[in-house]
MIGU-396324 format. One record per residue: residue number from 1; x, y, z of N, C-alpha, C, O, CB in turn; residue in one letter. Coordinates in pm, 1 decimal, always signed. Glycine has a CB too. Example, Ala and Ser with C-alpha at 12.3 -4.5 7.8 and 13.67 -1.06 7.14 Angstrom:
2
VOTI / nr / n.px / n.py / n.pz / ca.px / ca.py / ca.pz / c.px / c.py / c.pz / o.px / o.py / o.pz / cb.px / cb.py / cb.pz / rest
VOTI / 1 / +1319.0 / -569.0 / +780.0 / +1230.0 / -450.0 / +780.0 / +1320.0 / -330.0 / +780.0 / +1423.6 / -331.9 / +846.5 / +1130.8 / -447.3 / +904.6 / A
VOTI / 2 / +1285.0 / -225.0 / +708.0 / +1367.0 / -106.0 / +714.0 / +1290.0 / +3.0 / +787.0 / +1340.9 / +113.8 / +803.9 / +1408.4 / -59.8 / +572.5 / S
This chain:
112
VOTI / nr / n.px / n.py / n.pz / ca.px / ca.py / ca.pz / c.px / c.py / c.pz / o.px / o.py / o.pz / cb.px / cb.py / cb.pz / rest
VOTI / 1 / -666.9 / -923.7 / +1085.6 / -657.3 / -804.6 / +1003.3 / -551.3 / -826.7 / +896.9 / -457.6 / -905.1 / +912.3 / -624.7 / -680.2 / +1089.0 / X
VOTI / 2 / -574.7 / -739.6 / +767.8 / -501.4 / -796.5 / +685.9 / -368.7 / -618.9 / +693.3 / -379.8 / -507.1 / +743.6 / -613.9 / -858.2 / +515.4 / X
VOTI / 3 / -256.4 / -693.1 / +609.2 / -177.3 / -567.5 / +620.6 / -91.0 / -514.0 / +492.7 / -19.5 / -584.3 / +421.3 / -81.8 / -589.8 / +734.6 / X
VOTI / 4 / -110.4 / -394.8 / +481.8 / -91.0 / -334.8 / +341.2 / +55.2 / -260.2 / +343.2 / +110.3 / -242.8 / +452.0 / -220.9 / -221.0 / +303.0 / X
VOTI / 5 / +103.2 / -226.4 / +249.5 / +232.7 / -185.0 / +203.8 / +172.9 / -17.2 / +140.5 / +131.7 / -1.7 / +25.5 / +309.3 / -316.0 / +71.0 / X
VOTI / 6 / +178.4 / +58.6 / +211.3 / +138.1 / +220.9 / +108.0 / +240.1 / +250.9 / +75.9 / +329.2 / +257.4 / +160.7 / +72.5 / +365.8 / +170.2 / X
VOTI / 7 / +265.3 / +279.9 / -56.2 / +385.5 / +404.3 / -86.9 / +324.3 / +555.1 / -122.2 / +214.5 / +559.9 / -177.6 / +485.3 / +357.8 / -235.2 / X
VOTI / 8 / +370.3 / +635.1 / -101.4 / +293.8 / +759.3 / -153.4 / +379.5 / +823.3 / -199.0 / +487.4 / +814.7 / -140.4 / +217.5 / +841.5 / -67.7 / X
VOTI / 9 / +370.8 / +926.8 / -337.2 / +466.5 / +1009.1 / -389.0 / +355.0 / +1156.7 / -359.1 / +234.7 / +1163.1 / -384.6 / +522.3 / +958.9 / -570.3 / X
VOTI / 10 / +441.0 / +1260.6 / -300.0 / +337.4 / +1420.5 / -288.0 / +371.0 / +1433.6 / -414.9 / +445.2 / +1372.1 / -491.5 / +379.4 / +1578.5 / -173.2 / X
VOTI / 11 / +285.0 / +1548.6 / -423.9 / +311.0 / +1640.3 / -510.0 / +399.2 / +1792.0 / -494.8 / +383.7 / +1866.9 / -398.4 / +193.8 / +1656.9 / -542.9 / X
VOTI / 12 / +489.4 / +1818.6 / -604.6 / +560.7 / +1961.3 / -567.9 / +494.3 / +2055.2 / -499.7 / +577.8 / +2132.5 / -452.8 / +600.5 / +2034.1 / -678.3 / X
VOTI / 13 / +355.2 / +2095.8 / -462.6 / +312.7 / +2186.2 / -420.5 / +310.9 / +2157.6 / -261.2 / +330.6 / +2239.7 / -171.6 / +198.7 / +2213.9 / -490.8 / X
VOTI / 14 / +279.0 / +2006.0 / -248.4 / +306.3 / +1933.1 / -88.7 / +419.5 / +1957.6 / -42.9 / +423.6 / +1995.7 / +74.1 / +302.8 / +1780.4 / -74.7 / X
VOTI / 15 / +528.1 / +1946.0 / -107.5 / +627.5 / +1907.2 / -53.0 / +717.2 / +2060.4 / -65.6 / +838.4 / +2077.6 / -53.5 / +681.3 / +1766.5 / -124.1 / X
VOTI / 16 / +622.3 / +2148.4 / -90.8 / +690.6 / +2316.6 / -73.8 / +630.0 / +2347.7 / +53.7 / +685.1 / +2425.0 / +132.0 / +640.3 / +2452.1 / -204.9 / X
VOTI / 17 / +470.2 / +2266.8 / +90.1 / +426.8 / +2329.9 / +220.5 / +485.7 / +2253.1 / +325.8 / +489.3 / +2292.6 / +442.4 / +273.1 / +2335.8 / +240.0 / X
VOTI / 18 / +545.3 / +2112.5 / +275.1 / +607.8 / +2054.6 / +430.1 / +704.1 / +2113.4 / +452.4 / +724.3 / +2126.9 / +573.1 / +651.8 / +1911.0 / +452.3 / X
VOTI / 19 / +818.7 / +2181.9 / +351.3 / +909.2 / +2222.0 / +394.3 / +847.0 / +2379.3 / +447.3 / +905.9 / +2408.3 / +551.5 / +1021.4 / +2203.3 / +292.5 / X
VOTI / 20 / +792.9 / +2438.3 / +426.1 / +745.8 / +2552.4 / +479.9 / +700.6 / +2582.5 / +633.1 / +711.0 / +2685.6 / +699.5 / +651.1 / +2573.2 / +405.8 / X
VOTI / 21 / +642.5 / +2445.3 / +667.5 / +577.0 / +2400.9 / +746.3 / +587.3 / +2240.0 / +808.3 / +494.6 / +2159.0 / +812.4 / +476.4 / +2434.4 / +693.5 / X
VOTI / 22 / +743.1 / +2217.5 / +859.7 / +779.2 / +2077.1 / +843.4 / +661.3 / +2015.7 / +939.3 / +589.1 / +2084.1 / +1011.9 / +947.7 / +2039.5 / +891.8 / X
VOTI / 23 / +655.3 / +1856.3 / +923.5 / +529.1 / +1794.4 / +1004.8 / +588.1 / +1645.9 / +992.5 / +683.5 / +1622.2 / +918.4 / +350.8 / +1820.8 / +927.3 / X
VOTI / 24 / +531.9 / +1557.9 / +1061.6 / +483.6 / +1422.9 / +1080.9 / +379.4 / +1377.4 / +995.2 / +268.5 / +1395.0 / +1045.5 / +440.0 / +1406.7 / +1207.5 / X
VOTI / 25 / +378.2 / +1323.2 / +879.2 / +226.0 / +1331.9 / +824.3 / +173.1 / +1159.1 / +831.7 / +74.6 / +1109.9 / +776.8 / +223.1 / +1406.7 / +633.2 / X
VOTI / 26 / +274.2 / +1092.5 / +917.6 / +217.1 / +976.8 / +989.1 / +110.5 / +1041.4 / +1069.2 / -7.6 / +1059.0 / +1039.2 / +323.2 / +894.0 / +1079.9 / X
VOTI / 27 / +170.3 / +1071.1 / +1169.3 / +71.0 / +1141.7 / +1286.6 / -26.5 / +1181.9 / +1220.6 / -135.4 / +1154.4 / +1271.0 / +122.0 / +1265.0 / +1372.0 / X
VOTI / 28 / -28.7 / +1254.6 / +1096.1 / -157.2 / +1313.8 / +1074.0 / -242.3 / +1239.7 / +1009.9 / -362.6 / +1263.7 / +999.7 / -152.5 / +1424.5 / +1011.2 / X
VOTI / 29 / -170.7 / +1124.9 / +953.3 / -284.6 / +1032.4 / +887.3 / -381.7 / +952.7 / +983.1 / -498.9 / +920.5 / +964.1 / -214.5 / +922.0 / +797.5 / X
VOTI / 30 / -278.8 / +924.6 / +1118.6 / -300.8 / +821.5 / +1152.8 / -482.6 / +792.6 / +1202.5 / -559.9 / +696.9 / +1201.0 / -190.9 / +808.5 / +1250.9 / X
VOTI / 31 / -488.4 / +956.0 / +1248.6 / -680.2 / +913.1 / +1323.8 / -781.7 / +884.0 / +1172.1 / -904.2 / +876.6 / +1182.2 / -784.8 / +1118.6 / +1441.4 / X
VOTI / 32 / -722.4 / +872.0 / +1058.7 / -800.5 / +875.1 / +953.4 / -838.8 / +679.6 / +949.2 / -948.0 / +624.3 / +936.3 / -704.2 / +961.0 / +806.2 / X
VOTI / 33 / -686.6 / +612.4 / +967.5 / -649.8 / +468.4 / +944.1 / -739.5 / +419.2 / +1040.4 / -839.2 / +351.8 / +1014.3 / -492.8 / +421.7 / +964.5 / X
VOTI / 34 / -693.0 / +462.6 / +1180.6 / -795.0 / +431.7 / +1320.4 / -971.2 / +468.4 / +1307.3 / -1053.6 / +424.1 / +1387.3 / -730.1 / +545.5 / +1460.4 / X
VOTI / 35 / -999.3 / +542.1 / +1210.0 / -1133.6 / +551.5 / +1230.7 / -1216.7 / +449.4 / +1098.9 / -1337.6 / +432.9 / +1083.0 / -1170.0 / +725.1 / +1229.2 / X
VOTI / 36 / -1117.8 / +401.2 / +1029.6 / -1130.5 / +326.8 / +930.7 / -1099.4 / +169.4 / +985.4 / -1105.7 / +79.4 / +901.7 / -1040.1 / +383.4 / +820.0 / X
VOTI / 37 / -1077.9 / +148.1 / +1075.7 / -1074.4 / +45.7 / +1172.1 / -919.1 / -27.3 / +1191.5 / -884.7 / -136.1 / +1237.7 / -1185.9 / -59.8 / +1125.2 / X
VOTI / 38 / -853.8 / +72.6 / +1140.4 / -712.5 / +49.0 / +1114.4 / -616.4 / +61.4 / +1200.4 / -655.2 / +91.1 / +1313.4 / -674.3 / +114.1 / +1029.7 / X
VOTI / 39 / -411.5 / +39.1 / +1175.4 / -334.7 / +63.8 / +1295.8 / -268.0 / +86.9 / +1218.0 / -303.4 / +31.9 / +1113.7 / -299.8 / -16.3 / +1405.5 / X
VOTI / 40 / -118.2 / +185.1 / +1201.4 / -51.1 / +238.8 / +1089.9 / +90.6 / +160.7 / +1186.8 / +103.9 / +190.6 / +1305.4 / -69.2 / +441.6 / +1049.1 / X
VOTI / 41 / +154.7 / +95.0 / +1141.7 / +259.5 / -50.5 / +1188.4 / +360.0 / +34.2 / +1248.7 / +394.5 / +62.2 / +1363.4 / +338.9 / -169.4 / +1045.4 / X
VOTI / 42 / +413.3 / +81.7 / +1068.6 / +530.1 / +123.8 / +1098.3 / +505.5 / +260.1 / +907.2 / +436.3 / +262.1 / +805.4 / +680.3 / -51.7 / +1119.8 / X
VOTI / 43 / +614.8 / +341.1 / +971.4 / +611.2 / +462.7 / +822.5 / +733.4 / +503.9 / +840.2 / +793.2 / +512.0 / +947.5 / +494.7 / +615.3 / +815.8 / X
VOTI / 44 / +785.9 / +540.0 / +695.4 / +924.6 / +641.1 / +688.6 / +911.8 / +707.8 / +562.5 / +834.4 / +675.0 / +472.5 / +1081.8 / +560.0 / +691.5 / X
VOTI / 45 / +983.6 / +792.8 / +561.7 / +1004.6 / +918.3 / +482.8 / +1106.6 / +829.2 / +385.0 / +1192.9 / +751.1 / +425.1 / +1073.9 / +1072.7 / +576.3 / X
VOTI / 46 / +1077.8 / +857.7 / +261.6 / +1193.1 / +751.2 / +150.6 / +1213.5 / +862.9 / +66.0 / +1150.0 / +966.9 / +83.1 / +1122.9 / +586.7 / +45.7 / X
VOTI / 47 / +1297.2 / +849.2 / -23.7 / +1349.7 / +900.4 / -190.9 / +1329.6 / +820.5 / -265.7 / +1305.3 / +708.9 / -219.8 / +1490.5 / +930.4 / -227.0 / X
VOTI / 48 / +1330.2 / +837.1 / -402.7 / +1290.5 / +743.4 / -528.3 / +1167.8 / +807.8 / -579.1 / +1143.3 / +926.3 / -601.5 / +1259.4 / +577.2 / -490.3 / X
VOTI / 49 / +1075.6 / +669.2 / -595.4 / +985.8 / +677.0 / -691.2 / +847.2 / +720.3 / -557.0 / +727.3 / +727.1 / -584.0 / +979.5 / +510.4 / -801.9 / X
VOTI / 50 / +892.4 / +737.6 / -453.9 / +794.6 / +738.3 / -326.2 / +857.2 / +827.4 / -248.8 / +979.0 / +844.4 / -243.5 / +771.3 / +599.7 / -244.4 / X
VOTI / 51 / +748.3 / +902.8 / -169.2 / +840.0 / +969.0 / -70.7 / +812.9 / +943.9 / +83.8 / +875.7 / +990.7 / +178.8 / +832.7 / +1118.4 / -95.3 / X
VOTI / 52 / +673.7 / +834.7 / +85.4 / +616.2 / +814.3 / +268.2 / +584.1 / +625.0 / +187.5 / +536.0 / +580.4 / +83.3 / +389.6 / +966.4 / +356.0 / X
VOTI / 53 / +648.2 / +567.7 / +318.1 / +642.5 / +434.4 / +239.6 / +526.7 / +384.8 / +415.4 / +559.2 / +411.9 / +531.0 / +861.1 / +326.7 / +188.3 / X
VOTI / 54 / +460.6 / +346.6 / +391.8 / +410.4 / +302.8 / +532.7 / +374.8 / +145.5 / +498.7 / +368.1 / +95.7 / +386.3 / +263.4 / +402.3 / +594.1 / X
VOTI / 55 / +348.1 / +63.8 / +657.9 / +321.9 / -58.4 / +674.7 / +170.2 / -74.0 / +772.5 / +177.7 / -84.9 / +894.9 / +457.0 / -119.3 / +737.0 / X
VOTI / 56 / +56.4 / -73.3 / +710.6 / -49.8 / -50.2 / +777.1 / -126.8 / -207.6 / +769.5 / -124.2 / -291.4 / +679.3 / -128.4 / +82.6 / +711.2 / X
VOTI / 57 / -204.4 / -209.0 / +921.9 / -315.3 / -312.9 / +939.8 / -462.8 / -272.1 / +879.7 / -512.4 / -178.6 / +942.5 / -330.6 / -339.8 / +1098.0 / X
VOTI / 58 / -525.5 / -310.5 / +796.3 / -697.0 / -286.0 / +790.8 / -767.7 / -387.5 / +797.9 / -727.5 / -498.5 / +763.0 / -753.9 / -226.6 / +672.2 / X
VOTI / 59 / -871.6 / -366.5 / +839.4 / -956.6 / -516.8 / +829.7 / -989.9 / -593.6 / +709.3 / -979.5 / -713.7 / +684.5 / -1087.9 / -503.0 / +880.4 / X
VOTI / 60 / -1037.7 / -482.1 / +632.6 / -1007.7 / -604.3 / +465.2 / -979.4 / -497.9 / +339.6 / -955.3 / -380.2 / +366.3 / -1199.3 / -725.6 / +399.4 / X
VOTI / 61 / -982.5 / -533.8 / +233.0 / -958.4 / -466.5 / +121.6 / -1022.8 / -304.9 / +125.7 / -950.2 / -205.7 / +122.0 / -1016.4 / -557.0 / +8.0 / X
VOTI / 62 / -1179.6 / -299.3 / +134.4 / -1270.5 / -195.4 / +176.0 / -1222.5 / -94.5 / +198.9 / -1239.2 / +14.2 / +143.5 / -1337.4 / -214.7 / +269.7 / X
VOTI / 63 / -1137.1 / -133.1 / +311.7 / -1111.8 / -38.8 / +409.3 / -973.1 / +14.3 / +370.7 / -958.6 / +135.8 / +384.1 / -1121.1 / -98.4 / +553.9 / X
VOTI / 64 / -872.1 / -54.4 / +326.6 / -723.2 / -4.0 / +221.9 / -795.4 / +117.6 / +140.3 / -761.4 / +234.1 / +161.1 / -649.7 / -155.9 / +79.9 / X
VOTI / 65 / -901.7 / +82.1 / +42.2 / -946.7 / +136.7 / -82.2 / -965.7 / +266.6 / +8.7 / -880.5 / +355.4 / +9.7 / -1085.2 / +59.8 / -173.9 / X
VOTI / 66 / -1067.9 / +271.8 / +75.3 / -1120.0 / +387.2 / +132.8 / -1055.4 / +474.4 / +141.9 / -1071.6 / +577.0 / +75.8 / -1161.4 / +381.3 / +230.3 / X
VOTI / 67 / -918.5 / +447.7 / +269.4 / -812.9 / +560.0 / +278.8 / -742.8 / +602.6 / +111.4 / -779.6 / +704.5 / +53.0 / -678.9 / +493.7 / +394.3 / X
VOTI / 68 / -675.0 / +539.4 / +72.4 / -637.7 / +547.1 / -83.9 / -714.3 / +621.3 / -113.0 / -670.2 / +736.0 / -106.3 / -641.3 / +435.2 / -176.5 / X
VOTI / 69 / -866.6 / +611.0 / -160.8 / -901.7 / +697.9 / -236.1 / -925.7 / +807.6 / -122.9 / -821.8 / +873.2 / -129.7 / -1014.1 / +654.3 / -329.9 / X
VOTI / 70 / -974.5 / +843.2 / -60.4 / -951.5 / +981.6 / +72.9 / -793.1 / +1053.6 / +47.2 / -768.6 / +1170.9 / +19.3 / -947.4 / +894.7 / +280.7 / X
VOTI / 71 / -720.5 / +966.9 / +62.3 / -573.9 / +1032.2 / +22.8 / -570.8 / +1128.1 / -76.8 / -539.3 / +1247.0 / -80.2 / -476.3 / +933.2 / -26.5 / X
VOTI / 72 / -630.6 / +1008.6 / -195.3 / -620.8 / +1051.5 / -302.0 / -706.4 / +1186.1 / -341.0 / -619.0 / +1261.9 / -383.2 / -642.9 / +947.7 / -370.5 / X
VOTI / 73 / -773.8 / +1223.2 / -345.3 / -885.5 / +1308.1 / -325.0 / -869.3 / +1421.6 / -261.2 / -947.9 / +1516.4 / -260.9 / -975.9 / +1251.5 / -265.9 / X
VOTI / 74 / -735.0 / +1410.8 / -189.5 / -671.1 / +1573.7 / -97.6 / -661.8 / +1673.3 / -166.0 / -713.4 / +1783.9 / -150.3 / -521.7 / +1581.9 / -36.6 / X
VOTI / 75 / -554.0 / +1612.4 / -292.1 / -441.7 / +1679.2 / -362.5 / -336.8 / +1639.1 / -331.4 / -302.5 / +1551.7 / -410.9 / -430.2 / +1802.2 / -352.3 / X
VOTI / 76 / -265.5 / +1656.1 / -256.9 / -134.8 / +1643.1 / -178.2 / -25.5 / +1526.6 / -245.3 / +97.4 / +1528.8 / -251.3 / -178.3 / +1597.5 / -16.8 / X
VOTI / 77 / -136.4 / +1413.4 / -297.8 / -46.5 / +1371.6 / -306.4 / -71.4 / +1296.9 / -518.7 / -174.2 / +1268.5 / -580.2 / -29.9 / +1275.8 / -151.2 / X
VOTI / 78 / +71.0 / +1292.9 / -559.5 / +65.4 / +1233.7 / -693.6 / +54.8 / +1115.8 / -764.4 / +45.8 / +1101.1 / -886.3 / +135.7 / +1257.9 / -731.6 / X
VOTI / 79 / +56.8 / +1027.6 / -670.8 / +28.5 / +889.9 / -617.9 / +50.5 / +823.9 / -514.2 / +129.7 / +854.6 / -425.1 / +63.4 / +823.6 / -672.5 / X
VOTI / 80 / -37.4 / +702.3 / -520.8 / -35.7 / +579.7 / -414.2 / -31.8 / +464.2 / -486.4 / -56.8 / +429.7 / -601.9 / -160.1 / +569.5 / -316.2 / X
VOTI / 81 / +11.6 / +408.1 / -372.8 / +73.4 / +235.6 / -438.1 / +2.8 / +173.2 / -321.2 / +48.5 / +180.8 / -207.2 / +287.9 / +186.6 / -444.8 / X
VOTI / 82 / -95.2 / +119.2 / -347.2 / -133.9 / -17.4 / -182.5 / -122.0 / -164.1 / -227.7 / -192.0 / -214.3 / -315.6 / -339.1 / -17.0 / -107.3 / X
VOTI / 83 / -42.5 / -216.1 / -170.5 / +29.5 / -374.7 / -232.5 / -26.1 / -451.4 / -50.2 / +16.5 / -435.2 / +64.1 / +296.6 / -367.0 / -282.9 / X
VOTI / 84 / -152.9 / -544.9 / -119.5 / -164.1 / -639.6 / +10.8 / -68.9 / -698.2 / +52.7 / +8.2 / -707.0 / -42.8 / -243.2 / -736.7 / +5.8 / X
VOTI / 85 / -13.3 / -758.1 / +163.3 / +59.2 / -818.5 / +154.8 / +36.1 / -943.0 / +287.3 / -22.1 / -918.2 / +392.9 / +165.7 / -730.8 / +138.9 / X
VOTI / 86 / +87.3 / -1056.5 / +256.3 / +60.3 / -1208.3 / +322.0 / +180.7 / -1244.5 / +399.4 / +282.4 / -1178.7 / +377.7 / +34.5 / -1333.3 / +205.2 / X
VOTI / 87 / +184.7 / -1358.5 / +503.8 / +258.2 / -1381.1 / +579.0 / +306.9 / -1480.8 / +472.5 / +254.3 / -1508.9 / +364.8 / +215.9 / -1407.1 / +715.6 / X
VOTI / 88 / +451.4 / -1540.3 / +543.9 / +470.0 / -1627.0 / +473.9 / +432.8 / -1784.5 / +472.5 / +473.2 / -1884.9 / +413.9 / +564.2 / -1606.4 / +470.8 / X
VOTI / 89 / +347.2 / -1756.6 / +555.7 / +284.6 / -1901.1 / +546.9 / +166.1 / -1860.1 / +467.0 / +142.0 / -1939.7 / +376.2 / +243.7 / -1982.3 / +699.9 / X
VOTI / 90 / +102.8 / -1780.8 / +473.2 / -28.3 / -1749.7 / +371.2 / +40.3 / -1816.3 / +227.2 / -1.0 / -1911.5 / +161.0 / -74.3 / -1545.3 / +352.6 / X
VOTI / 91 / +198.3 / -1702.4 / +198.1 / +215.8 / -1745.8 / +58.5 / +259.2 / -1885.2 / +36.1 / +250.8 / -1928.3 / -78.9 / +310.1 / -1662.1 / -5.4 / X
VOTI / 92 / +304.4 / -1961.9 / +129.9 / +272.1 / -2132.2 / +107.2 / +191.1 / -2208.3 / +129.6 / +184.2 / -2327.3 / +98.7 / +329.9 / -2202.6 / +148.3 / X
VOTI / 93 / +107.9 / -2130.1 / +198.4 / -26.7 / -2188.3 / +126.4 / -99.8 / -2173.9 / -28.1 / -139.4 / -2248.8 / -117.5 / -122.0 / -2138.6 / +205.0 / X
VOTI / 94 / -92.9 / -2063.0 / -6.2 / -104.3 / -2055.2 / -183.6 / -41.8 / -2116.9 / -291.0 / -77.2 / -2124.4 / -408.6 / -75.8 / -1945.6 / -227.6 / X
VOTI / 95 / +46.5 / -2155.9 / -239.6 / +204.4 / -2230.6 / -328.9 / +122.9 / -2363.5 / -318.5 / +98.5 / -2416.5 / -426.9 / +411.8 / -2234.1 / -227.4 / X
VOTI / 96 / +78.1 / -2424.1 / -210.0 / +20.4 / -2530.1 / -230.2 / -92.6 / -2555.4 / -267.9 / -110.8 / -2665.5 / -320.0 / +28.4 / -2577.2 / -160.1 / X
VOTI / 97 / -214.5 / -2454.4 / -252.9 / -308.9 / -2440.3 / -352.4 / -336.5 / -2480.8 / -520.3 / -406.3 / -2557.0 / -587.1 / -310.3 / -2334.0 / -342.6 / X
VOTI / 98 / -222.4 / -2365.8 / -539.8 / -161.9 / -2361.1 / -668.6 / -147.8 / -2496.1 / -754.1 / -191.0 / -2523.3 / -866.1 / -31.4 / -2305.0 / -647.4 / X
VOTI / 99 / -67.8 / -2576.0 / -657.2 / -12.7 / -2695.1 / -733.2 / -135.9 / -2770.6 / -721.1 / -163.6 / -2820.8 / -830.0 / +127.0 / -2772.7 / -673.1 / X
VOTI / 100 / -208.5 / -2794.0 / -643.7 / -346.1 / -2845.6 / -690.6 / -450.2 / -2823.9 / -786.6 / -528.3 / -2909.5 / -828.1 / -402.8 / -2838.2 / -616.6 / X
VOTI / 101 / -444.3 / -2677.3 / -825.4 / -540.4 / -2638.1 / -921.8 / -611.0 / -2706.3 / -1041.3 / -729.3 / -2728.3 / -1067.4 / -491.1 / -2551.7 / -966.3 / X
VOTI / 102 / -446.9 / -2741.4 / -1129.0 / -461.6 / -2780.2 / -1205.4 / -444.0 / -2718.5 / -1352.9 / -464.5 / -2769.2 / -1463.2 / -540.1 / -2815.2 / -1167.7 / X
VOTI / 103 / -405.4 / -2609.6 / -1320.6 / -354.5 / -2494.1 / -1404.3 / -272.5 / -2520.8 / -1509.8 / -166.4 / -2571.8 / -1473.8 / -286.0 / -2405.2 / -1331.7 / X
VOTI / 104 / -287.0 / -2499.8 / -1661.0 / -191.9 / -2559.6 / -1714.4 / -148.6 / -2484.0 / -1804.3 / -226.3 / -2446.3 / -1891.9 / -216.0 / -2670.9 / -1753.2 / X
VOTI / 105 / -16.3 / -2444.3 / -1804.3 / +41.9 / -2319.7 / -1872.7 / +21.2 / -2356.7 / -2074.1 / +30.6 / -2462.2 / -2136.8 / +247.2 / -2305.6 / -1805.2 / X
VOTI / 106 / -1.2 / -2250.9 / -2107.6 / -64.8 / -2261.8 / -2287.1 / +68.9 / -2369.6 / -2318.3 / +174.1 / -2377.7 / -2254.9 / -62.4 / -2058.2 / -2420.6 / X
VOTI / 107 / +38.5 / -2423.6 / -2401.0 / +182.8 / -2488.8 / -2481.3 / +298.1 / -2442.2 / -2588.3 / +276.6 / -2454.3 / -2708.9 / +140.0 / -2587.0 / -2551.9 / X
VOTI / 108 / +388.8 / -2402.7 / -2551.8 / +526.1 / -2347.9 / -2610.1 / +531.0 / -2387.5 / -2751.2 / +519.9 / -2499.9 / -2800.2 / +660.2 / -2406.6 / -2533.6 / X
VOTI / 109 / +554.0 / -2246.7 / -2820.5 / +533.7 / -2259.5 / -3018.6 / +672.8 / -2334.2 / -3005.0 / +773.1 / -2334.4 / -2933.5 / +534.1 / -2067.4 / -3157.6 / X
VOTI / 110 / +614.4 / -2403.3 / -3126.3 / +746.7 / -2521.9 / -3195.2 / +802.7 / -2391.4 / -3257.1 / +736.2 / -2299.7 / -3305.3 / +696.3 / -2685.0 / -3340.3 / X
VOTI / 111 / +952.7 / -2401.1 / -3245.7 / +1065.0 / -2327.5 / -3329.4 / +1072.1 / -2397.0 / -3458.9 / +1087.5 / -2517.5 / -3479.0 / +1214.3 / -2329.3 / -3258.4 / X
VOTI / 112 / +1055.2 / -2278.3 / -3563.0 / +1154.3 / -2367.9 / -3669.4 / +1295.2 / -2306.2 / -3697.7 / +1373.7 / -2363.6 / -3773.2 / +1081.4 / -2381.2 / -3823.7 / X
């Protein structure tokens, strides 16, 4: 299974009913992730540019998109961020991929 990075920012109208009505909204996501064939890792409540940062398993891309757009589609919330993310041997593998390719960066303008 592959595993994704969600950030989510609510929206002011969300975040007048959580406080109205405080909640877990891990818990509440979670039978959505599980029926999507998913496992929600790990989640916390953040500040910044996000306010629910979670660490979720899905089986492939499909299935990220799905919830995202379901999320998205509530209201609740003002964005999502889903960033795949690789072990670190995935990303050296790729590192070594890479250098095989053959890829060759454009060539740098002569200064005058």
């Amino acid at each position: 299974m592959a595993n994704y990075l969600l950030q989510v920012g609510y929206t002011p109208e969300a975040w007048a009913n959580l406080i109205h009505n405080p909640q877990d909204r891990i818990d509440a996501v979670r039978p959505v992730v599980e029926k999507l064939g998913g496992k929600i890792l790990h989640g916390w409540f953040a500040f910044g540019d996000y306010d629910l940062v979670t660490i979720v398993e899905m089986p492939s891309n499909v299935e990220a998109a799905a919830f995202s757009l379901a999320a998205s589609a509530g209201g609740a919330i003002r964005t999502i961020k889903t960033t795949p993310l690789m072990t670190t041997s995935e990303g050296i593998e790729a590192m070594k991929k890479a250098a095989k390719s053959g890829y060759k960066a454009p060539p740098r303008a002569a200064h005058a």
